[in-house]
C-alpha positions as CSV (number, residue, x, y, z in Angstrom):
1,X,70.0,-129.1,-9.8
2,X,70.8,-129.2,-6.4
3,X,71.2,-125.6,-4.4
4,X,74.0,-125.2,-2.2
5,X,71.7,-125.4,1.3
6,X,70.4,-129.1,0.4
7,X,74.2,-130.0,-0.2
8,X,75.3,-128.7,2.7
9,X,72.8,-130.1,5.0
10,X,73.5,-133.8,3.1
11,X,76.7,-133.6,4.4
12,X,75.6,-132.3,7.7
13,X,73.8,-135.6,8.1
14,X,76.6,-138.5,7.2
15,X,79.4,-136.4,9.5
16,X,80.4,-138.2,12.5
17,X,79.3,-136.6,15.6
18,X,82.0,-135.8,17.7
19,X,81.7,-136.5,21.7
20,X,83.2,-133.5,23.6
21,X,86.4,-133.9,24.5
22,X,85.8,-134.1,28.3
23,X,83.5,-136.9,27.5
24,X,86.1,-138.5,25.3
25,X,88.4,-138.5,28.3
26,X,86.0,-139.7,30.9
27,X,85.4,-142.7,28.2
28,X,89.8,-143.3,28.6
29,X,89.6,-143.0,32.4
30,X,86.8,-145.5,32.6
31,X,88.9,-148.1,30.4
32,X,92.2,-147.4,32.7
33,X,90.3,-147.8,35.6
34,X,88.6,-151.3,33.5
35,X,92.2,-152.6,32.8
36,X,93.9,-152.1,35.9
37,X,91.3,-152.5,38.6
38,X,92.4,-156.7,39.0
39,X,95.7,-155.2,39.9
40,X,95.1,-152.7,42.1
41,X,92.4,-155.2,43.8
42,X,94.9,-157.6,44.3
43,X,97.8,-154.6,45.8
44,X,95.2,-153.1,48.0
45,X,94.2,-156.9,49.5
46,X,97.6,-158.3,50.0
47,X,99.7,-154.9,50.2
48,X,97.9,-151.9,51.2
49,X,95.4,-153.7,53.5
50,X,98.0,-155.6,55.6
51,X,100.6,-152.7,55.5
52,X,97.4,-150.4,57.7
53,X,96.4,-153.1,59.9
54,X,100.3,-153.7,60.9
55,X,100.3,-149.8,61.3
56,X,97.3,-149.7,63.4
57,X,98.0,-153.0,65.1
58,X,101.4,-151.3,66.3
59,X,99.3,-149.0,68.6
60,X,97.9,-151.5,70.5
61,X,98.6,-154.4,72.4
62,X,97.5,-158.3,71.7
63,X,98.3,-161.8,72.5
64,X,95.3,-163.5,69.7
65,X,93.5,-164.5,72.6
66,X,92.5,-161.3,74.6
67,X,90.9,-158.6,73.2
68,X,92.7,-155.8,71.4
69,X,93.9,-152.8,73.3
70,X,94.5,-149.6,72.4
71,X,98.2,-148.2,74.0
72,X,99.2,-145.4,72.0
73,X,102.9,-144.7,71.4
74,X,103.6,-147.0,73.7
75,X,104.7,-149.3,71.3
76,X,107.3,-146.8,69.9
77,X,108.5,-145.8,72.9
78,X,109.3,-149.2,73.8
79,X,111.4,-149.5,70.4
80,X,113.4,-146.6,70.6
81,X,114.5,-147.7,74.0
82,X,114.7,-151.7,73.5
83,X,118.5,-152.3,73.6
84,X,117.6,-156.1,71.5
85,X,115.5,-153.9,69.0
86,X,118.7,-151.8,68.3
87,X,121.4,-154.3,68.1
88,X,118.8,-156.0,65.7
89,X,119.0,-153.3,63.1
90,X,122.4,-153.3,63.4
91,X,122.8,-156.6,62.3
92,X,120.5,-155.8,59.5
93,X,121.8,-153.1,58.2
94,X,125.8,-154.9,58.4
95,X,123.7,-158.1,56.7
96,X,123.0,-155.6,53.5
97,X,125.9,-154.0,53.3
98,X,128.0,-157.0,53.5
99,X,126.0,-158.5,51.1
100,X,125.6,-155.9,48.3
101,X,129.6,-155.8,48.4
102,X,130.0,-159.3,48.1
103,X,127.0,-160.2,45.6
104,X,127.3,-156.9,43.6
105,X,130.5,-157.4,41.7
106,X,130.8,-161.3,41.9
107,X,127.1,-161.0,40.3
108,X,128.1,-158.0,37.9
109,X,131.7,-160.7,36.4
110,X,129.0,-163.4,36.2
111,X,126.9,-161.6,34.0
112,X,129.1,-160.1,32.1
113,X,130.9,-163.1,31.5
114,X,127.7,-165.5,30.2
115,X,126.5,-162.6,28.1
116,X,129.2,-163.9,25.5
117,X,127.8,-165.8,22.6
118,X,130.6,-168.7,22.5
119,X,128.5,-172.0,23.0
120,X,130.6,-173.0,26.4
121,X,129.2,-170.1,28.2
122,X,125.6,-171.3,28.1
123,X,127.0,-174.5,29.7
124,X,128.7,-172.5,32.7
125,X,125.4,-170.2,33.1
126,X,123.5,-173.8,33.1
127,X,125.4,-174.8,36.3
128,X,125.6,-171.6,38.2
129,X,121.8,-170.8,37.5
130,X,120.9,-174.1,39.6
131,X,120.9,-172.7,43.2
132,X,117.9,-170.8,41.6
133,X,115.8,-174.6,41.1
134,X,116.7,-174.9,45.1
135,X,114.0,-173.8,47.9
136,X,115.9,-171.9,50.5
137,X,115.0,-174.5,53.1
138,X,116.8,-176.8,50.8
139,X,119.9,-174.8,50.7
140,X,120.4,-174.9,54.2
141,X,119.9,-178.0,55.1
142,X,122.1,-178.7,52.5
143,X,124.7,-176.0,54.2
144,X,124.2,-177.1,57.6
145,X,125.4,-180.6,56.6
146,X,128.3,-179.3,54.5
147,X,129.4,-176.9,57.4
148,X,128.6,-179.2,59.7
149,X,132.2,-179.8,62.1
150,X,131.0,-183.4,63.1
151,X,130.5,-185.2,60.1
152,X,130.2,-182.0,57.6
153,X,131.5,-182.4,54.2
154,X,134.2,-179.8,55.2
155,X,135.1,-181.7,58.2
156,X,136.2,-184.5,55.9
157,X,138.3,-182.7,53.8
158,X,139.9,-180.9,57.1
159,X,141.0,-185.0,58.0
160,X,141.9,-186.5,54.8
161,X,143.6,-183.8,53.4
162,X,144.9,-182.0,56.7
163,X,143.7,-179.3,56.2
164,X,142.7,-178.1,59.9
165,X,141.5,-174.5,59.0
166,X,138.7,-176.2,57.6
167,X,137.7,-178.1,61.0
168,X,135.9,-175.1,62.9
169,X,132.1,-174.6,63.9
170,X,131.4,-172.0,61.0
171,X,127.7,-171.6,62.4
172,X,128.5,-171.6,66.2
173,X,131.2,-169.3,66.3
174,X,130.6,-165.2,66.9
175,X,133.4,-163.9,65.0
176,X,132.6,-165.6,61.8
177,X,128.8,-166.9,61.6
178,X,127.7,-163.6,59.9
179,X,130.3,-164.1,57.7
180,X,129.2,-167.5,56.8
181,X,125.9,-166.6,56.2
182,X,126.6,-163.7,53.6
183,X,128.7,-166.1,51.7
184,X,125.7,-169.1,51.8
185,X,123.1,-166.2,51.1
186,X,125.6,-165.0,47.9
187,X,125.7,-168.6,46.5
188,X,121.8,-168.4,46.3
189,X,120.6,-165.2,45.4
190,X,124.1,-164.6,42.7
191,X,122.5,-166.2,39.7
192,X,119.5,-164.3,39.8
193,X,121.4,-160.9,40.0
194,X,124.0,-162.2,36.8
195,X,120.8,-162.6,34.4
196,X,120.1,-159.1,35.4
197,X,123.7,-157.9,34.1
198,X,123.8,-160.5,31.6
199,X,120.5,-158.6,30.1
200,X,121.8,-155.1,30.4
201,X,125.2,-156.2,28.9
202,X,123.5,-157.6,25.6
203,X,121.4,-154.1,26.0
204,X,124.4,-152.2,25.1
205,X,125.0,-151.2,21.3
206,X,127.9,-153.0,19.4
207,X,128.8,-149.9,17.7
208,X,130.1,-149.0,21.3
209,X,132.5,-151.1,21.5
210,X,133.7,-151.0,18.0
211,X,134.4,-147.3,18.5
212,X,136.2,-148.1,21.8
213,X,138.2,-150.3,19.9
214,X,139.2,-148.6,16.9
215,X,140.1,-145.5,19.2
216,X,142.7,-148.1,20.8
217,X,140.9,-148.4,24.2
218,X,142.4,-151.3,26.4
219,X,139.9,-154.0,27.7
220,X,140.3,-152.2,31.2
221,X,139.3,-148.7,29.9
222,X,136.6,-150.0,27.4
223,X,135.0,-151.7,30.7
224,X,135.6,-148.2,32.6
225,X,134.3,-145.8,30.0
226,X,131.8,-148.3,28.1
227,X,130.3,-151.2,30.4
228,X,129.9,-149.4,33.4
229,X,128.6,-146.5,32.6
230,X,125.9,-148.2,30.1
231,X,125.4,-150.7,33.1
232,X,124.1,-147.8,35.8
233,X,120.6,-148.1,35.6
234,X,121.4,-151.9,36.2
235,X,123.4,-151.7,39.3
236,X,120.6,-149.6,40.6
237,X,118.2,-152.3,40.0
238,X,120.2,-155.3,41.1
239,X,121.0,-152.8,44.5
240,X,117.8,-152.5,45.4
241,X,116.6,-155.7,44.7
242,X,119.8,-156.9,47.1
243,X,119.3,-154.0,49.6
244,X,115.8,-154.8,50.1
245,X,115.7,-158.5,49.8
246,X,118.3,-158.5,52.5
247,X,116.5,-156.3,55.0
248,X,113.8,-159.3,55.1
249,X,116.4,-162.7,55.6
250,X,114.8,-164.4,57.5
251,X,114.2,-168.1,56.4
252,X,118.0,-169.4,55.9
253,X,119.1,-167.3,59.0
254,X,116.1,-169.0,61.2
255,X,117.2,-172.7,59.8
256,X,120.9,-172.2,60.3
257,X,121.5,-170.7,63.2
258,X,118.2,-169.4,64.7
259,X,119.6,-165.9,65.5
260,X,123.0,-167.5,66.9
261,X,125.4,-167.8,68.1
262,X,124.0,-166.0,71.3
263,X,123.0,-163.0,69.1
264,X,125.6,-162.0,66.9
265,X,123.0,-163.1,63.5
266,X,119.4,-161.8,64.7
267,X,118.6,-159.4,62.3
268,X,115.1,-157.8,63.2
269,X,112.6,-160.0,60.7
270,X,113.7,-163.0,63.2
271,X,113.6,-160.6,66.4
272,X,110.0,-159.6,64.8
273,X,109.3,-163.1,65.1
274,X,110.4,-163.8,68.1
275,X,108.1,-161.2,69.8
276,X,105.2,-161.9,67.6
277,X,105.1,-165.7,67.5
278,X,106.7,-166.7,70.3
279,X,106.0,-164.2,73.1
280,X,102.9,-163.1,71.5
281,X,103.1,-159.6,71.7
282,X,101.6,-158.7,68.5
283,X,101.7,-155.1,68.9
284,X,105.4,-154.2,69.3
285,X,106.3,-157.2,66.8
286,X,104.3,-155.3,64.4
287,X,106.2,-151.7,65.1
288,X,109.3,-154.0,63.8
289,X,107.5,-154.8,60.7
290,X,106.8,-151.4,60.1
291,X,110.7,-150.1,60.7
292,X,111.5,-153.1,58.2
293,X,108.9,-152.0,55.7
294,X,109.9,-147.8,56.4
295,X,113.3,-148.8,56.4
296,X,113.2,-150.8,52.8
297,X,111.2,-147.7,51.1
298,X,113.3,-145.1,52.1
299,X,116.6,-146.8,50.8
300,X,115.3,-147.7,47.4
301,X,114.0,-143.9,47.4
302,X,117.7,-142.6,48.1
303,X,118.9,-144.7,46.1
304,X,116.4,-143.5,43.0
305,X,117.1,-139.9,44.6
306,X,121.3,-140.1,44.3
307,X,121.4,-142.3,40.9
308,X,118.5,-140.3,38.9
309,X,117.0,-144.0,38.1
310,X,113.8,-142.1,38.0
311,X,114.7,-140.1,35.1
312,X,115.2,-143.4,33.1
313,X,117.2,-141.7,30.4
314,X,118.2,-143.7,27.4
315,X,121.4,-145.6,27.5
316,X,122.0,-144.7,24.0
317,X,122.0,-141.0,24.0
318,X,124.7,-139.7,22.5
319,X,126.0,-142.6,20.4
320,X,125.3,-141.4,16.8
């Protein structure tokens, strides 16, 4: 018969050993650091790495050619008294606003309208998803010969159809180029910001609705009290994807109108071009790209800040 010792000891020697616990957690760490080191290689060499050379490159001075100089703040200085600089990030900044309040709601009615299930709606969302297939190069070349006021598809219906509001230079003209390109920029980037509503609309419980409805709630008060509020974690997202996709135009405005007429469209990514590329002063073209980059964090954080789109609470709280 066994004694109790030789038990105990049997069963001393088929337990598991157990690692310490800090050893258990050095063993996680390791695998985090395994599983996201091909990211964060890939942030750091096209993210973090660029973002410090532009940052150191903005205290000194270089055409390519000659040999880096260090300046200082001279750079800066220069900025915060550069008249061009200024009227730059004015246009910017009237670029984003005018087109988060156009592409906002027309984006928001989109998406809300395609999220329906009837079979006709996935035909409409088929045709106003295309711009997305285009290049941006392709849309404006294809604007500049619609808007064209020679032989512009708009000139032609001004003629036969005399209809002479529509026989203007909608590109050469300061009062209303800007205006033309937030509409041309809104027919491109609209479809992408409908899928996002279109998503968060089918994200919203039935059950909502139905109690909207029994309770007698109009169309207008169920969209008031139901849609919008369940919708404000998307509207932050679509804002900040418009507010700082817009900060960076750059391709459609430098196709169509090159920063024209005289200045009325050169936002600061085509001013930052214009110093870097063409007068090659590195340097100060890369203080630009710094405001831009500053300029785009600190409006997504206030907008995180103001909405509590950090706190990420659930959507559904509070239903049952």
């Amino acid at each position: 018969m066994a004694t109790v010792s030789t038990v105990l000891s049997n069963e001393r020697a088929v337990a598991p050993v157990r690692r310490p616990r800090s050893a258990r957690r050095r063993m996680l760490l390791l695998a985090d650091v395994a599983g996201l080191s091909p990211t964060l290689l890939l942030y750091g060499l096209f993210i973090v790495i660029p973002v410090l050379f532009a940052i150191f490159l903005s205290f000194t001075t270089w055409d390519v050619v000659g040999p880096l100089r260090w300046v200082g703040v001279a750079n800066w200085s220069r900025f915060f008294s550069d008249p061009g600089a200024h009227h730059a990030l004015l246009v910017t900044l009237e670029l984003v606003g005018l087109s988060w309040l156009v592409e906002t709601p027309l984006a928001m009615a989109l998406g809300l309208f395609i999220a329906g299930t009837q079979r006709y709606r996935s035909v409409y969302a088929a045709i106003y998803l295309l711009p997305l297939l285009l290049s941006t190069a392709g849309i404006a070349l294809m604007w500049q010969g619609v808007l064209s006021p020679e032989f512009g598809g708009l000139a032609w219906f001004s003629f036969h159809l005399k209809l002479s509001f529509l026989n203007q230079n909608w590109l050469g003209s300061p009062g209303i180029t800007l205006y033309v390109l937030v509409v041309i920029i809104a027919w491109q980037f609209v479809p992408f910001h409908a899928l996002i509503y279109q998503a968060g609309r089918r994200a919203i419980p039935r059950e909502m609705y139905e109690a909207a409805r029994v309770d007698g709630a109009s169309l207008a008060q169920t969209f008031r009290y139901v849609t919008l509020p369940q919708l404000r974690y998307t509207i932050v997202t679509s804002s900040m994807l418009i507010v700082v996709g817009s900060l960076t135009y750059f391709d459609i405005i430098f196709i169509l109108t090159e920063g024209g007429p005289g200045d009325t469209t050169r936002v600061l990514s085509l001013y930052m071009y214009d110093t870097g590329f063409l007068q090659t002063e590195f340097g100060y073209a890369s203080v630009l790209a710094v405001v831009l980059a500053v300029l785009g964090i600190a409006v997504a954080l206030l907008l995180i800040r103001l909405t509590g789109f950090g706190k990420m609470d659930s959507g559904r709280e509070g239903i049952w």
